[in-house]
N, CA, C and O atoms as a GROMACS GRO file, in nm:
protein
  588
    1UNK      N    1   0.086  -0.118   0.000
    1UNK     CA    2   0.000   0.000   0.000
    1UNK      C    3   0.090   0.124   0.000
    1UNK      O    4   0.165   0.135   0.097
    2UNK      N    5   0.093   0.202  -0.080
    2UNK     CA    6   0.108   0.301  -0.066
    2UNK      C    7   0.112   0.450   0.037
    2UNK      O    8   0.007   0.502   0.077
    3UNK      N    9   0.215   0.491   0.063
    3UNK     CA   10   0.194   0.542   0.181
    3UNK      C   11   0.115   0.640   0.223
    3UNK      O   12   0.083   0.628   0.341
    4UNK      N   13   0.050   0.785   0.136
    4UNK     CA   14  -0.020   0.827   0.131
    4UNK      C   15  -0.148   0.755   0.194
    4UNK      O   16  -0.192   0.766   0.308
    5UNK      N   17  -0.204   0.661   0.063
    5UNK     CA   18  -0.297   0.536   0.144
    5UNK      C   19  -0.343   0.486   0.271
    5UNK      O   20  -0.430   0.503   0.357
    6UNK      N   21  -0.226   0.406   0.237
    6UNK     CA   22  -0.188   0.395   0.438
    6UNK      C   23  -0.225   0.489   0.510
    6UNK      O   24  -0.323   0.463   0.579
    7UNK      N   25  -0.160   0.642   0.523
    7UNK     CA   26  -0.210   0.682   0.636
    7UNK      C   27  -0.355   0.788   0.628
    7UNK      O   28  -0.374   0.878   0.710
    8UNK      N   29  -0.443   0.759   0.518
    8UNK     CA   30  -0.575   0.767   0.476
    8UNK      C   31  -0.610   0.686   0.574
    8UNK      O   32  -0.678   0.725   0.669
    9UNK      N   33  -0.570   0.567   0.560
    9UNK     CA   34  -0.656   0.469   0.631
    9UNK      C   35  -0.637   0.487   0.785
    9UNK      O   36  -0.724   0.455   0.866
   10UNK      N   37  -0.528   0.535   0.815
   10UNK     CA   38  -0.519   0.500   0.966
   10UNK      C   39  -0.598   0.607   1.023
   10UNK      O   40  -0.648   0.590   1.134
   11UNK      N   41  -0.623   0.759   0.932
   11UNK     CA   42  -0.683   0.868   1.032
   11UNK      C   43  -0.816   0.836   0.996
   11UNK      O   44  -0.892   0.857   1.090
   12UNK      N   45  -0.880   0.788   0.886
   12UNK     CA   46  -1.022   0.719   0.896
   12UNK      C   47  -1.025   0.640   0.990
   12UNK      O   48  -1.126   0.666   1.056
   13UNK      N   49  -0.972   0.560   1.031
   13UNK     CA   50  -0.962   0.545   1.179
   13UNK      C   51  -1.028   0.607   1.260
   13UNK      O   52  -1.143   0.587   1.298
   14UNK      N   53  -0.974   0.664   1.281
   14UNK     CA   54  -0.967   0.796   1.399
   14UNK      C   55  -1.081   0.887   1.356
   14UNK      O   56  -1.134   0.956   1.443
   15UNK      N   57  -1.127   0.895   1.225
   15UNK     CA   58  -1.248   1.012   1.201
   15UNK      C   59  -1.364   0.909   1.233
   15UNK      O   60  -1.475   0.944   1.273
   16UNK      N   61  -1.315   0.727   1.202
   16UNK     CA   62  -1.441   0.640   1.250
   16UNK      C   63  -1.471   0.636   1.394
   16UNK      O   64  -1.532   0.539   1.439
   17UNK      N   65  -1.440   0.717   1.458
   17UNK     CA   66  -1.408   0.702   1.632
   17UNK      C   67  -1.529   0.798   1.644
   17UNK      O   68  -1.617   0.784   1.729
   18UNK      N   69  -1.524   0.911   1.541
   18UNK     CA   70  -1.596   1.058   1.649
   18UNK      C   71  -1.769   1.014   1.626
   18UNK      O   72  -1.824   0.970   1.526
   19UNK      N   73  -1.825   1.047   1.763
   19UNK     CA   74  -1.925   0.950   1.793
   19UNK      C   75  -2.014   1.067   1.739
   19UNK      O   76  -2.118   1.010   1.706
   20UNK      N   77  -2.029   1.209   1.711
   20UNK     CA   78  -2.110   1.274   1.600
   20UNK      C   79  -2.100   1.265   1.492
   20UNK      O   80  -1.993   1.296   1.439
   21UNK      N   81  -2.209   1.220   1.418
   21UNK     CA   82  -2.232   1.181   1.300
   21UNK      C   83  -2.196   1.275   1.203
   21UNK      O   84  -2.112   1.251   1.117
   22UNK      N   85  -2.280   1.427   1.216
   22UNK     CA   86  -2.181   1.533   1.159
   22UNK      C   87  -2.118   1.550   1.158
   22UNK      O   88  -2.067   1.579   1.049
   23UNK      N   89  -2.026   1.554   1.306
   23UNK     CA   90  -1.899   1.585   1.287
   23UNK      C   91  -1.775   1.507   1.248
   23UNK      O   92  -1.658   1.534   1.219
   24UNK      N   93  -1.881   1.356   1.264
   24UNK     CA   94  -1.767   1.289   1.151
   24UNK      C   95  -1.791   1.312   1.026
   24UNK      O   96  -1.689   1.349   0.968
   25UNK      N   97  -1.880   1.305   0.962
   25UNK     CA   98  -1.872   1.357   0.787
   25UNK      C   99  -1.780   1.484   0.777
   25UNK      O  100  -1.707   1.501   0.680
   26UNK      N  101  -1.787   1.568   0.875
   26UNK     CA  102  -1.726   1.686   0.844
   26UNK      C  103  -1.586   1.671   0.834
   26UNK      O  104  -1.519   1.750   0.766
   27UNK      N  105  -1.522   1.551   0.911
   27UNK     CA  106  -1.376   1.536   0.947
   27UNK      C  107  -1.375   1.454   0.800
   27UNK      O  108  -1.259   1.466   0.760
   28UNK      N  109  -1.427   1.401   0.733
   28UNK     CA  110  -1.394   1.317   0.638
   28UNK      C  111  -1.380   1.464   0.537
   28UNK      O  112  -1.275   1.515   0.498
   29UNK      N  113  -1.505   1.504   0.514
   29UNK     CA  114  -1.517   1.606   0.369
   29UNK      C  115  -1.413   1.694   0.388
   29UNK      O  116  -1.347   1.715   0.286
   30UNK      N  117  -1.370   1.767   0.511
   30UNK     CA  118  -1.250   1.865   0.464
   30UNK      C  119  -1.096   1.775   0.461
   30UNK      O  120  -1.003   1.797   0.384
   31UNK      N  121  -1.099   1.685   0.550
   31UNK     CA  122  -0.974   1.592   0.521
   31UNK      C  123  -0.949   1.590   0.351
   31UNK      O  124  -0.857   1.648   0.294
   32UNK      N  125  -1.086   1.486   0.267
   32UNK     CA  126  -1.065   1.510   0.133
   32UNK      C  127  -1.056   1.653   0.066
   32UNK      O  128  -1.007   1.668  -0.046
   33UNK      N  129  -1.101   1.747   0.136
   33UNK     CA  130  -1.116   1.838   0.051
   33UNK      C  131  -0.993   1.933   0.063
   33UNK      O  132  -0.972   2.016  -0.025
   34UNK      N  133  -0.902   1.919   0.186
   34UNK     CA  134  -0.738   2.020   0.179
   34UNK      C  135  -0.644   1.891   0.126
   34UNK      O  136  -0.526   1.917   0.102
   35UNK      N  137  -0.700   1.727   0.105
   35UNK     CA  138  -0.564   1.662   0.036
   35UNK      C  139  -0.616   1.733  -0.135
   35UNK      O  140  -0.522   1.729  -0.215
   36UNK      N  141  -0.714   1.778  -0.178
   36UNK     CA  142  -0.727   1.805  -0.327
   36UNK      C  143  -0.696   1.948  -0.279
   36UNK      O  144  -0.576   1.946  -0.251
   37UNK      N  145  -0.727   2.026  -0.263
   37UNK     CA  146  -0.638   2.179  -0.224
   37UNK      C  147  -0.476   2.147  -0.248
   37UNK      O  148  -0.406   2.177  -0.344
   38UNK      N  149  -0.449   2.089  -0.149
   38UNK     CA  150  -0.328   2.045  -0.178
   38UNK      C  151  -0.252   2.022  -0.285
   38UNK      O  152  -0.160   2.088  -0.332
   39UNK      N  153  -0.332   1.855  -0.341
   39UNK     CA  154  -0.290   1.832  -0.497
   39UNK      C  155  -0.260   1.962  -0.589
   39UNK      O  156  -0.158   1.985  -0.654
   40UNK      N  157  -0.405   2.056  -0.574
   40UNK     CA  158  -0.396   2.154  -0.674
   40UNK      C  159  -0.270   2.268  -0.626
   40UNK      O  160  -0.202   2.314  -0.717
   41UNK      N  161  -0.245   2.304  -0.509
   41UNK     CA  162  -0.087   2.358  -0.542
   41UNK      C  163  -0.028   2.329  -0.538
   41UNK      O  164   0.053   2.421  -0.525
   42UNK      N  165   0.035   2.214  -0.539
   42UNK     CA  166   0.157   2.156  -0.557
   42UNK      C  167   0.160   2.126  -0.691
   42UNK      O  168   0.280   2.112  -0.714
   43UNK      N  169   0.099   2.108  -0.796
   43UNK     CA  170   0.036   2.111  -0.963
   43UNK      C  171   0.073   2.283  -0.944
   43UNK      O  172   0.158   2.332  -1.018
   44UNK      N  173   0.030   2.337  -0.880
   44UNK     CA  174   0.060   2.458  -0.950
   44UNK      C  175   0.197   2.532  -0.967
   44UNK      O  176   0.253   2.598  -1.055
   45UNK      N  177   0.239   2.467  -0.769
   45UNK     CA  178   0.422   2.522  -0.791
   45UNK      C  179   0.507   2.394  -0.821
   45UNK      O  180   0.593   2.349  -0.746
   46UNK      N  181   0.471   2.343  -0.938
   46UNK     CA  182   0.518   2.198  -1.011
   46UNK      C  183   0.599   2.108  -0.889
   46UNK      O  184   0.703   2.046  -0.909
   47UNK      N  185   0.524   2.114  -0.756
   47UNK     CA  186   0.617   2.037  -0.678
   47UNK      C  187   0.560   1.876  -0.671
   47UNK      O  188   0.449   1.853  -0.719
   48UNK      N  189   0.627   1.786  -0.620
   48UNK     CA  190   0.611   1.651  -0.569
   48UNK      C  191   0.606   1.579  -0.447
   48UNK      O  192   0.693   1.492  -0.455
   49UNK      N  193   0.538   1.570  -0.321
   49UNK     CA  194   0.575   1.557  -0.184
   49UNK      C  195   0.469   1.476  -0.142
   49UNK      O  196   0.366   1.526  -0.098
   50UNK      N  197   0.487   1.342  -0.152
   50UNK     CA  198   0.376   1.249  -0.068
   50UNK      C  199   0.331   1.301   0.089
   50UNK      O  200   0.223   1.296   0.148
   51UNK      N  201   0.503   1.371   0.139
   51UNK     CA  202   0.422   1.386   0.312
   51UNK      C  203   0.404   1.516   0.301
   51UNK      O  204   0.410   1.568   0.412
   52UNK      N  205   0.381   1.602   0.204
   52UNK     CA  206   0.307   1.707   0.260
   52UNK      C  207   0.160   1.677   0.224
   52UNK      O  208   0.068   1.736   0.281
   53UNK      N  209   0.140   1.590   0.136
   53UNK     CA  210  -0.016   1.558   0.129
   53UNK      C  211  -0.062   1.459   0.245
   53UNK      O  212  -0.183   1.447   0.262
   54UNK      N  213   0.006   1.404   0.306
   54UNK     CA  214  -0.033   1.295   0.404
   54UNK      C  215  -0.039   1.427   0.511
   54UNK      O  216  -0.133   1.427   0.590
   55UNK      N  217   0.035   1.515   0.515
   55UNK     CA  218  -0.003   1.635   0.671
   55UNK      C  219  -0.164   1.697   0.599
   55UNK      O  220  -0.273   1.707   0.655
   56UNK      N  221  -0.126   1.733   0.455
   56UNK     CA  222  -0.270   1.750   0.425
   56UNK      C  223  -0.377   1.663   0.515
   56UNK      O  224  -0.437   1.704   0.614
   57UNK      N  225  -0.384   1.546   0.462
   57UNK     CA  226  -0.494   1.485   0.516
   57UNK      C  227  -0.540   1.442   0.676
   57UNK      O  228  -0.649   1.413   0.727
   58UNK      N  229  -0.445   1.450   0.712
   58UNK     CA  230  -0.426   1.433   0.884
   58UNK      C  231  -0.438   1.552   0.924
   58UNK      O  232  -0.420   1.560   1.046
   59UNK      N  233  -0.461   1.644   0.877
   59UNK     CA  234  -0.399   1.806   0.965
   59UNK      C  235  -0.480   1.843   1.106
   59UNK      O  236  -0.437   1.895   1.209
   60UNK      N  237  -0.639   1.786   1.066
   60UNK     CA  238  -0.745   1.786   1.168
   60UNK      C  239  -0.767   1.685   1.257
   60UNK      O  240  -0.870   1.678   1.324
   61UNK      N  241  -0.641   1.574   1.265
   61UNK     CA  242  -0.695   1.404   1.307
   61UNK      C  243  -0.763   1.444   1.459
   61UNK      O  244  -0.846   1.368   1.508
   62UNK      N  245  -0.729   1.543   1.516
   62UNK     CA  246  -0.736   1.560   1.668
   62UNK      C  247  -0.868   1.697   1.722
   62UNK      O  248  -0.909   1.742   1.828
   63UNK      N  249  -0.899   1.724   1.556
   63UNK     CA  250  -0.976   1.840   1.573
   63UNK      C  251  -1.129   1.795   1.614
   63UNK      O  252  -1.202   1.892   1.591
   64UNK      N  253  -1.171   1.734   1.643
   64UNK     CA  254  -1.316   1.668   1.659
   64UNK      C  255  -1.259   1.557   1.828
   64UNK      O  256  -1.307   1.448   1.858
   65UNK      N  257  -1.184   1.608   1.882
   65UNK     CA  258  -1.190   1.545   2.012
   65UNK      C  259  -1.160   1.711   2.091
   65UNK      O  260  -1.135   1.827   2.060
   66UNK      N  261  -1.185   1.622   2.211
   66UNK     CA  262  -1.207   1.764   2.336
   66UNK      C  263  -1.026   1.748   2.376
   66UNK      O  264  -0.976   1.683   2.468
   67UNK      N  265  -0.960   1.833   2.273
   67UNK     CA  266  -0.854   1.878   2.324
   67UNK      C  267  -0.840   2.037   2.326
   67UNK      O  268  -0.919   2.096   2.253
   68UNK      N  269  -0.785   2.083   2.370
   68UNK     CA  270  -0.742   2.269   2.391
   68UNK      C  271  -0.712   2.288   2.230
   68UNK      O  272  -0.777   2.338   2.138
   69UNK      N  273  -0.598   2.231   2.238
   69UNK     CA  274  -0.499   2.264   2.091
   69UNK      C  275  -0.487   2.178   1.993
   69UNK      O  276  -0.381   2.118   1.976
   70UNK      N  277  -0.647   2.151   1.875
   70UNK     CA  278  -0.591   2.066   1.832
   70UNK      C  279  -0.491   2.050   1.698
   70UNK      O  280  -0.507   1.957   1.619
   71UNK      N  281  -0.400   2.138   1.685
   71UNK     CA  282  -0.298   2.121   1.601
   71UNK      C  283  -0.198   2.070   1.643
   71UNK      O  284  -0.139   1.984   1.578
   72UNK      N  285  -0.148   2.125   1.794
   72UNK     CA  286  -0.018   2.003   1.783
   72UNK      C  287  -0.044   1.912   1.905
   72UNK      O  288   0.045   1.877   1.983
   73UNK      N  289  -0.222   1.864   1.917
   73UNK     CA  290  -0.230   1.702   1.988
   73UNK      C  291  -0.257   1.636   1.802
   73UNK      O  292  -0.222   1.522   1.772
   74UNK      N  293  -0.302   1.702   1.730
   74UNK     CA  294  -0.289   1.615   1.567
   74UNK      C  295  -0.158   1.574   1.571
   74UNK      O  296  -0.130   1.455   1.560
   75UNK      N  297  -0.037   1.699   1.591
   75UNK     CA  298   0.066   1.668   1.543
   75UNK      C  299   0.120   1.535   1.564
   75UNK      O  300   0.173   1.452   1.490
   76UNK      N  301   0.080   1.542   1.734
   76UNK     CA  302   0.153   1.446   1.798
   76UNK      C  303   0.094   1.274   1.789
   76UNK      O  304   0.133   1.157   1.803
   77UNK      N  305  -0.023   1.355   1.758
   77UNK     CA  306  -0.088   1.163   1.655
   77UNK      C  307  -0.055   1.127   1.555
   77UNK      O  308  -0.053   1.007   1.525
   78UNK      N  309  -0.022   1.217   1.481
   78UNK     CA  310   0.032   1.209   1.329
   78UNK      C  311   0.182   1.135   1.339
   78UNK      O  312   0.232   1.044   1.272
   79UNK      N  313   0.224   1.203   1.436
   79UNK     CA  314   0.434   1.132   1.421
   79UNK      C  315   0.391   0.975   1.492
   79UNK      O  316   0.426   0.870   1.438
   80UNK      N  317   0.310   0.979   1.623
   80UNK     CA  318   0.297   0.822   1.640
   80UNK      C  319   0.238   0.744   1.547
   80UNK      O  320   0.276   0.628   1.546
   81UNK      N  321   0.132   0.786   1.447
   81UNK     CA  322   0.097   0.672   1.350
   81UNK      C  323   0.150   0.667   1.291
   81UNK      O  324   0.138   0.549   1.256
   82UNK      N  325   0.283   0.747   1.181
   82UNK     CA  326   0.358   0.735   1.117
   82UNK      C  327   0.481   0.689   1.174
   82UNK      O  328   0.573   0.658   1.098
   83UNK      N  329   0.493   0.683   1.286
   83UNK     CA  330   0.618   0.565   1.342
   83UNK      C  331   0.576   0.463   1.324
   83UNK      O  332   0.632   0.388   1.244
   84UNK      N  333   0.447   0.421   1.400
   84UNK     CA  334   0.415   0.303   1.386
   84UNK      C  335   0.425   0.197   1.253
   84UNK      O  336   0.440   0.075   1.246
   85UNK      N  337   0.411   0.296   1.157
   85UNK     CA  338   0.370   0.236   1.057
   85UNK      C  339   0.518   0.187   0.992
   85UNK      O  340   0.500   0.127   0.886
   86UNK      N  341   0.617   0.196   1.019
   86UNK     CA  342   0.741   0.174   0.994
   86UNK      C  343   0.752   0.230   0.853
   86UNK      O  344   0.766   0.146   0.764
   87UNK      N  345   0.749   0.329   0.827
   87UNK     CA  346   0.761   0.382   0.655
   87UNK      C  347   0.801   0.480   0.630
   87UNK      O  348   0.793   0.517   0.513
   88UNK      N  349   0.861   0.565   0.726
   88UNK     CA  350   0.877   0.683   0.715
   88UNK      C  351   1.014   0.726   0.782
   88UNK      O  352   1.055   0.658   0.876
   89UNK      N  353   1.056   0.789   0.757
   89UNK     CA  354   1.176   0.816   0.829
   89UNK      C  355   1.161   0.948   0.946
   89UNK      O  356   1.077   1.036   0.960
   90UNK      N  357   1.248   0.923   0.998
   90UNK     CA  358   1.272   1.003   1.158
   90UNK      C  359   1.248   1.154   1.084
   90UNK      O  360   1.141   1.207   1.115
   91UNK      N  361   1.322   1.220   1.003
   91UNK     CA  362   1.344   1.342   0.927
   91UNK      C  363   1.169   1.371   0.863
   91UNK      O  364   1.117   1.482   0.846
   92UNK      N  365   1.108   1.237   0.837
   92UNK     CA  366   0.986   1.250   0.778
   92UNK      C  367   0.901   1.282   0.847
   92UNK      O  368   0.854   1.395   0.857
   93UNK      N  369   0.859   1.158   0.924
   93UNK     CA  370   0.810   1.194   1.038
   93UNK      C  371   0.802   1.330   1.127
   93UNK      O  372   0.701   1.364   1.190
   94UNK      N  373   0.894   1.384   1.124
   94UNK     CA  374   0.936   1.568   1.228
   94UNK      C  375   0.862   1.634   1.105
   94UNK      O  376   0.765   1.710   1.119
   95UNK      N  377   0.915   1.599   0.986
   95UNK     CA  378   0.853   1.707   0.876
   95UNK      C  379   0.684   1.759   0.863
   95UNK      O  380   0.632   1.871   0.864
   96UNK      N  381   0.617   1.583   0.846
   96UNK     CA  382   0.504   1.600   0.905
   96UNK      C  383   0.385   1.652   1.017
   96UNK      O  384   0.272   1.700   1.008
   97UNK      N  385   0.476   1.616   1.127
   97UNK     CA  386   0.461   1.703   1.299
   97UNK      C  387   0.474   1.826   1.251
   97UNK      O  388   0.367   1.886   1.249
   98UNK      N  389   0.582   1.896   1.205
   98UNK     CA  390   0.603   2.025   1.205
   98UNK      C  391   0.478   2.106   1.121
   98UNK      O  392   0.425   2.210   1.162
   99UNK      N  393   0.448   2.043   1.009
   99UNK     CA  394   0.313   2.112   0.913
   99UNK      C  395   0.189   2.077   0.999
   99UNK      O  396   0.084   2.136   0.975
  100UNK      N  397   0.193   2.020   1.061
  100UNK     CA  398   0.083   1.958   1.130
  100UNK      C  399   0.026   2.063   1.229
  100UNK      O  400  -0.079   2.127   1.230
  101UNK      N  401   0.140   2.058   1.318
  101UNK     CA  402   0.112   2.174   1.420
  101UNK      C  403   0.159   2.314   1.400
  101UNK      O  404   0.167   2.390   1.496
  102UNK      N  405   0.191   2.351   1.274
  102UNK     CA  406   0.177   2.499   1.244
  102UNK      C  407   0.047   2.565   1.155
  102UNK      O  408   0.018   2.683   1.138
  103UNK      N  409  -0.030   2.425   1.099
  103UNK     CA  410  -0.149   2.446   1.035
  103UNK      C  411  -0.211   2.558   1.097
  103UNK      O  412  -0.181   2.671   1.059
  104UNK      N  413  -0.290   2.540   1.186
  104UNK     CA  414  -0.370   2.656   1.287
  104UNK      C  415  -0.328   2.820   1.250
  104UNK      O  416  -0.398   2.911   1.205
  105UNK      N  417  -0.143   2.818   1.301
  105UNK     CA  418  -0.097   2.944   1.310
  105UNK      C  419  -0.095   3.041   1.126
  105UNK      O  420   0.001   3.050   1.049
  106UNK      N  421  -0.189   3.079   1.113
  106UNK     CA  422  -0.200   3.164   0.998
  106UNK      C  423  -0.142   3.249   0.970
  106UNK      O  424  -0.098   3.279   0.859
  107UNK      N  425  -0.130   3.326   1.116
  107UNK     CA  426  -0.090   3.470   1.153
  107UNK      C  427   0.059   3.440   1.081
  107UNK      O  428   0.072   3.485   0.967
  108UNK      N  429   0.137   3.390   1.121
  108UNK     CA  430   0.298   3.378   1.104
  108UNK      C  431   0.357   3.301   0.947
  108UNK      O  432   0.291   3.206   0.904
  109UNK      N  433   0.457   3.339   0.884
  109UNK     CA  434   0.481   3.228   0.836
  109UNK      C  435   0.624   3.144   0.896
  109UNK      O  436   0.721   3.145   0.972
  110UNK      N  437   0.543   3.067   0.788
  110UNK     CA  438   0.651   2.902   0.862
  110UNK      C  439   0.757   2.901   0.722
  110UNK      O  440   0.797   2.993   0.650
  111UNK      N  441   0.778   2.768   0.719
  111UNK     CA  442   0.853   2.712   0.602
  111UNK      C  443   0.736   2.689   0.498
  111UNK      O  444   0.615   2.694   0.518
  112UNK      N  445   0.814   2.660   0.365
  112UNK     CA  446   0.753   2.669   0.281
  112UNK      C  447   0.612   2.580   0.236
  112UNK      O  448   0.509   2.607   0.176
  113UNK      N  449   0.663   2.468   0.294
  113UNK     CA  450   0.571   2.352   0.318
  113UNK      C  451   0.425   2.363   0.438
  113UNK      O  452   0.316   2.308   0.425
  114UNK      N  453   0.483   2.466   0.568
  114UNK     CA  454   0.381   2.466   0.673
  114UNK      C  455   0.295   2.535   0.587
  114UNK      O  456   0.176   2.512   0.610
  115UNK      N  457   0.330   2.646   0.456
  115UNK     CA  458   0.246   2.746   0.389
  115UNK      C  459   0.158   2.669   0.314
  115UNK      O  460   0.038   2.697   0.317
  116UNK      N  461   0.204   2.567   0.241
  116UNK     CA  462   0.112   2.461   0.164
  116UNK      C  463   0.042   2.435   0.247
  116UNK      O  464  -0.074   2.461   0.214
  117UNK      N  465   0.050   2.399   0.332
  117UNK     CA  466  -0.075   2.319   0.446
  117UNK      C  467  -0.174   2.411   0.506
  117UNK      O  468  -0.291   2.376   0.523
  118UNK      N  469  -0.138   2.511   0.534
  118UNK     CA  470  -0.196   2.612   0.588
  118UNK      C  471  -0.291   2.662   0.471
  118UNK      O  472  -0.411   2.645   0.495
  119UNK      N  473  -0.263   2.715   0.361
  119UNK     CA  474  -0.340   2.774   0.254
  119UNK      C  475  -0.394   2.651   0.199
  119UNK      O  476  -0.491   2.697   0.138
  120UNK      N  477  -0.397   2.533   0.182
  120UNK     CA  478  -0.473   2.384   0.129
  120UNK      C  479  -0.574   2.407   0.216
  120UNK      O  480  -0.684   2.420   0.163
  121UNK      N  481  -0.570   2.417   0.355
  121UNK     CA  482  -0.674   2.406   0.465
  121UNK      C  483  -0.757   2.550   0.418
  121UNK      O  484  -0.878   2.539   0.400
  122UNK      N  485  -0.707   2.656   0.401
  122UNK     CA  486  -0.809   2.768   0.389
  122UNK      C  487  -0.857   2.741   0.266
  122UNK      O  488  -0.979   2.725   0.279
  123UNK      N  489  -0.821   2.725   0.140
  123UNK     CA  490  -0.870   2.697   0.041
  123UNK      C  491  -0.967   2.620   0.031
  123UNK      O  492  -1.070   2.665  -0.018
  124UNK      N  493  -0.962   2.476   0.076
  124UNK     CA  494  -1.088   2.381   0.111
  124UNK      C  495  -1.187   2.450   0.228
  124UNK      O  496  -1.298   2.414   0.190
  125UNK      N  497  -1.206   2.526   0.342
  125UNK     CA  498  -1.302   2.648   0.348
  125UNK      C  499  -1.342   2.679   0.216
  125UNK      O  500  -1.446   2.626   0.176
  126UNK      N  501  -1.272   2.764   0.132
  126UNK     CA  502  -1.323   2.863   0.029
  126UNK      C  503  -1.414   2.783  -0.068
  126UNK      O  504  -1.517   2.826  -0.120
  127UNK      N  505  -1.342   2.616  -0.088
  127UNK     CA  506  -1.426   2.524  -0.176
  127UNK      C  507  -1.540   2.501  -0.092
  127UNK      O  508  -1.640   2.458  -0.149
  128UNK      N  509  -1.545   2.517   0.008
  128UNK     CA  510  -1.699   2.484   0.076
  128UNK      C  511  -1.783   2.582   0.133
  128UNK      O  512  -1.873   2.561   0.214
  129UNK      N  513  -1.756   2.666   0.097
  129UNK     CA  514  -1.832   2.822   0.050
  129UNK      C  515  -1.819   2.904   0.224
  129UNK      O  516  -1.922   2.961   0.261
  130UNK      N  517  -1.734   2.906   0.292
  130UNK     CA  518  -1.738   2.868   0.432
  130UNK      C  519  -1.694   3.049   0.392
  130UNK      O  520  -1.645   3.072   0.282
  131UNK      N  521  -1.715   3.149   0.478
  131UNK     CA  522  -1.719   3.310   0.527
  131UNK      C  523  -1.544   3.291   0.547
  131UNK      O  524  -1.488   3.208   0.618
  132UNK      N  525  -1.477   3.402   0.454
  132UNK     CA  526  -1.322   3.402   0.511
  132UNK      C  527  -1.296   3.495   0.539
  132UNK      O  528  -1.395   3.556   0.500
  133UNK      N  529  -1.218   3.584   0.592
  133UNK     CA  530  -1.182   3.672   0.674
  133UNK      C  531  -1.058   3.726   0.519
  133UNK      O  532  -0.977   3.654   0.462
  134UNK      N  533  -1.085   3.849   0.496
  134UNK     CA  534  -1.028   3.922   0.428
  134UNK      C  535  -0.858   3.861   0.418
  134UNK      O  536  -0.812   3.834   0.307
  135UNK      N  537  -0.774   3.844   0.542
  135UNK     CA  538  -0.621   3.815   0.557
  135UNK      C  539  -0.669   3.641   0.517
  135UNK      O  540  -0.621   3.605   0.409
  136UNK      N  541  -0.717   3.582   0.558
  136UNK     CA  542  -0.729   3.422   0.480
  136UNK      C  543  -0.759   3.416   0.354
  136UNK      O  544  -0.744   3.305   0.304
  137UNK      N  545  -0.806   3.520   0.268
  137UNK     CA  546  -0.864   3.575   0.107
  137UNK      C  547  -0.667   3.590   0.020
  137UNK      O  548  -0.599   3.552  -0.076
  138UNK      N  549  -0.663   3.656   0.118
  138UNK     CA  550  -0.456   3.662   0.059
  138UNK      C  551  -0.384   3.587   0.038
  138UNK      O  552  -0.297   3.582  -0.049
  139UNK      N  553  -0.423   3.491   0.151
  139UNK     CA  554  -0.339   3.379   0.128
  139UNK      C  555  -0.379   3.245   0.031
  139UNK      O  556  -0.308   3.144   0.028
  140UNK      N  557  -0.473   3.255  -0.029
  140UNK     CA  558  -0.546   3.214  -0.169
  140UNK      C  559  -0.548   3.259  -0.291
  140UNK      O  560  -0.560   3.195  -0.395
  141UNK      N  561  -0.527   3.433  -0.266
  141UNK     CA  562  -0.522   3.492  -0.395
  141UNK      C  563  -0.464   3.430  -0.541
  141UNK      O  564  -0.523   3.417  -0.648
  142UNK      N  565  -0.339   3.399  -0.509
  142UNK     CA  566  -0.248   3.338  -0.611
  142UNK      C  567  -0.265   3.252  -0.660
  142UNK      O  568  -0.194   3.228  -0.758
  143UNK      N  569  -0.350   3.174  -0.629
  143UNK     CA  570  -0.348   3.049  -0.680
  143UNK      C  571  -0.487   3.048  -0.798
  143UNK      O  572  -0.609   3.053  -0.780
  144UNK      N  573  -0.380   3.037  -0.955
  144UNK     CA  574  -0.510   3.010  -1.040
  144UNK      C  575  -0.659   2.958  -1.022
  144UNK      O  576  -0.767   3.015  -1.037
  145UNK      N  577  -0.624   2.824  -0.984
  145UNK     CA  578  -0.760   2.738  -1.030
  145UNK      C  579  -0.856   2.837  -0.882
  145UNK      O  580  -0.934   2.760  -0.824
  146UNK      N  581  -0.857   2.972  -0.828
  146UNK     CA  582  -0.970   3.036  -0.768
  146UNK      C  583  -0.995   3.130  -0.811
  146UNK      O  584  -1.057   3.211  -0.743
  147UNK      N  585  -0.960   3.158  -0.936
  147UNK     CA  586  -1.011   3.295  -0.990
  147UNK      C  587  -1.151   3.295  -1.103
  147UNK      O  588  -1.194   3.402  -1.148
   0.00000   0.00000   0.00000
């Protein structure tokens, strides 16, 4: 299986856990909907990165449980299922954690990759017609396929 795949499957998992029915559809539809955000900029800045689409899809694993912060208790689910899974490397693994739990922080930028994750996640808002706040509108601007 493919690793992407793989860890599809393991946070369906985890979205099969949340005992609201809405709010599990909801953890499924934007999961799919920032890994295709995703796809589409990384197509756009001709890049290639299985684990920034796998932080894509995990970014929320922790957002539908009663934690304070859930970007970096995701994070910190994200590096244990991807240990577990023996497929990833130590360097990978941190890479992942790191997009994971800077998702949330909008305000700042990160590395180039926390920016993919961050704008995939606002963008899938924008695909689901969701109210954005003028400074989350910026960080979308650029990207063709929203004009």
């Amino acid at each position: 299986m493919e690793r992407l795949a793989l860890m599809i499957y393991h946070t369906n998992l985890i979205f099969d856990q949340i005992k609201n029915e809405q709010n599990r559809h909801l953890a499924y539809h934007h999961a799919q909907l920032t890994l295709k955000a995703a796809k589409a900029i990384l197509k756009q800045e001709n890049l290639d990165n299985d684990c920034i689409l796998i932080a894509a899809y995990m970014h929320d694993c922790a957002n539908y449980q009663p934690v304070f912060d859930h970007a970096h208790k995701g994070a910190d689910i994200a590096y244990e299922l991807l240990k577990k899974t023996d497929r990833f490397s130590e360097e990978e693994c941190l890479f992942i954690h790191q997009m994971i739990r800077h998702h949330s922080d909008k305000d700042h930028i990160h590395s180039k990759a926390d920016e993919i994750i961050k704008n995939a996640d606002v963008l899938a808002k924008y695909w689901d017609q969701e109210e954005l706040s003028a400074e989350k509108m910026k960080r979308i601007a650029s990207y063709q396929f929203i004009q």
